[in-house]
C-alpha positions in Angstrom: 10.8 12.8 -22.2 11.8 8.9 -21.3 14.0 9.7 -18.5 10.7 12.2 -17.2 7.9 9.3 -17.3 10.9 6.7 -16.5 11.0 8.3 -12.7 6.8 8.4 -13.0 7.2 4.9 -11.7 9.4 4.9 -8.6 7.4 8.3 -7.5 4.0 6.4 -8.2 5.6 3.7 -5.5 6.5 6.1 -2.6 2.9 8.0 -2.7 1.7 4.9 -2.2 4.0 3.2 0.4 3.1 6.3 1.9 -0.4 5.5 1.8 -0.3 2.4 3.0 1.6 3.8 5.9 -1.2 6.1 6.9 -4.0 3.1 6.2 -2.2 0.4 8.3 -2.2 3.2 11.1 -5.4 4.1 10.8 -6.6 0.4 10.6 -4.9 -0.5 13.7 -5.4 2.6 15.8 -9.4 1.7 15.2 -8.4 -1.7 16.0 -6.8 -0.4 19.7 -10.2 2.2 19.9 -12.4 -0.9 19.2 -10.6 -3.0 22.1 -10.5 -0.1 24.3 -14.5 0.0 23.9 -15.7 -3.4 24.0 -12.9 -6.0 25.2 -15.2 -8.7 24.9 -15.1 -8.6 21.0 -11.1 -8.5 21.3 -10.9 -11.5 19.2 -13.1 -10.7 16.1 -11.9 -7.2 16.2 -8.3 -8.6 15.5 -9.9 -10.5 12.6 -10.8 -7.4 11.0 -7.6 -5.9 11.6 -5.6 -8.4 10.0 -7.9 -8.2 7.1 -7.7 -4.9 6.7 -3.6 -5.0 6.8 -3.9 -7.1 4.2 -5.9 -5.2 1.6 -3.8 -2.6 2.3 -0.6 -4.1 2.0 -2.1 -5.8 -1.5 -3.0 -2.1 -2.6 1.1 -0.9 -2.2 1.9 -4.6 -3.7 -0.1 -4.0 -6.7 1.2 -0.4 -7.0 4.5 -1.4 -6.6 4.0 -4.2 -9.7 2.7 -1.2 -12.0 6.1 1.0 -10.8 8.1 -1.9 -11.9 6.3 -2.3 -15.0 6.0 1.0 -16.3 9.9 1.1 -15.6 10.2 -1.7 -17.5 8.5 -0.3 -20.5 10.3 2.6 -20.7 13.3 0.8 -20.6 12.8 -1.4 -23.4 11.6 1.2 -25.2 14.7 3.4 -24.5 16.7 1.1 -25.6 15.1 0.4 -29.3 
C-alpha cells in the first residue's frame, strides 16, 4: 500500500507541470491576441502576462512542495 500512495506524489507533480504547461500557453497566447488587437496597450498587457506566469508557475511550485512532502511522509513512515 506504501509503495501505491508513495508514487501518488510524483504523479500529483506531472498533472500539474502539465497544467501549468497548458496555463502559461494560454496566458501568453491571450497576451499575443491582446497585442495583436490593441498595440497601444502593449506595455500593460505584458504586465499582466508576467503576472499571470507567475501565479501559475507558484501553483506547479506549490504542487511540487506537496509531492515532495507526501514522499517524504511515506518514507519515514516506511521506514519505522
Amino acid at each position: 500500500m506504501l509503495e501505491g500512495a508513495e508514487s501518488m506524489g510524483a504523479e500529483a507533480t506531472t498533472i500539474a507541470s502539465a497544467g501549468a504547461a497548458v496555463g502559461i500557453g494560454n496566458v501568453f497566447s491571450s497576451s499575443i491576441h491582446f497585442v495583436a488587437r490593441n498595440p497601444s496597450l502593449s506595455k500593460q498587457s505584458f504586465g499582466y502576462a508576467i503576472l499571470g506566469f507567475a501565479l501559475t508557475e507558484a501553483i506547479t511550485s506549490f504542487a511540487l512542495m506537496m509531492a515532495f512532502l507526501i514522499s517524504y511522509v511515506f518514507r519515514s513512515k516506511k521506514e519505522d
